[in-house]
Every structure is written in C-alpha cells, then in structure tokens.
C-alpha positions as CSV (number, residue, x, y, z in Angstrom):
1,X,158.6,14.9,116.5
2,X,157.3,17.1,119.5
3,X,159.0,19.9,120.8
4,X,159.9,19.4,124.2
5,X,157.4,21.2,126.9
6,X,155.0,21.1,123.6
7,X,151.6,18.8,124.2
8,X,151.4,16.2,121.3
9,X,147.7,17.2,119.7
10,X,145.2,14.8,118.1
11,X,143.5,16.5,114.8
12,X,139.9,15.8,114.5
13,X,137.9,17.5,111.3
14,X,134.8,19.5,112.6
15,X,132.1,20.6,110.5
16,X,129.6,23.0,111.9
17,X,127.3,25.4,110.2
18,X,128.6,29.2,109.4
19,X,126.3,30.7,112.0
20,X,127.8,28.8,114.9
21,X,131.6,28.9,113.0
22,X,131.0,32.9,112.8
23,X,129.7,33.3,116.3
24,X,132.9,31.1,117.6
25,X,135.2,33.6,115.5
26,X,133.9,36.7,117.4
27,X,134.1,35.2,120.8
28,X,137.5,33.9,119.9
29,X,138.5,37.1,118.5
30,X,137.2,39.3,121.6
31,X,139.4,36.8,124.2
32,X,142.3,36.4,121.5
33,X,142.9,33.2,120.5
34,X,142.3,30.8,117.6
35,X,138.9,29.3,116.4
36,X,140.6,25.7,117.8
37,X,141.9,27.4,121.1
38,X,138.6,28.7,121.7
39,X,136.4,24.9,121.0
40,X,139.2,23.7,123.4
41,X,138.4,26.2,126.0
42,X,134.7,25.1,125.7
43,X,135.1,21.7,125.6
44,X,137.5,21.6,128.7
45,X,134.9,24.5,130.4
46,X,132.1,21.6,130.0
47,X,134.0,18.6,130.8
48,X,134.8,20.0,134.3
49,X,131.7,21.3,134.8
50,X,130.0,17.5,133.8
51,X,132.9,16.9,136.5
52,X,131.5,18.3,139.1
53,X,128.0,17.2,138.8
C-alpha cells in the first residue's frame, strides 16, 4: 500500500559497470541524493530535452 501524497514506483534491476556506478556516486553525492534519485534526475533531464527537439 502507498502512502498517500507518496508516487507508487516501478523497480527495474540496472547493471552498469563500476566506472560509470562510481562516477554516478560522486555526482550524486556532490548534489545529495541517492544513486537511484540521481539516474532519475538524468533520465527525466533527457526525456525533456528529446522533448523539445
């Protein structure tokens, strides 16, 4: 059961090589949030940006 005002997430396993998994953990680090928060950022960054194109 969701917690109301919380967004119902879908899991998906990622597998990525430790040089990109390490470079996403400093980046994520530096702007404070999660490994996950951080792909989500990216991925919603790039998805408007293919948006707008």
């Amino acid at each position: 059961m969701t917690a109301p005002g919380k967004v119902k997430r879908k899991g998906y396993p990622l597998r990525m090589p430790p040089r990109l998994h390490a470079a996403l953990s400093e980046v994520a680090k530096k702007e404070h949030r999660t490994i996950n928060a951080q792909i989500v950022v990216i991925l919603e960054r790039w998805l408007e940006a293919a948006a707008g194109r």
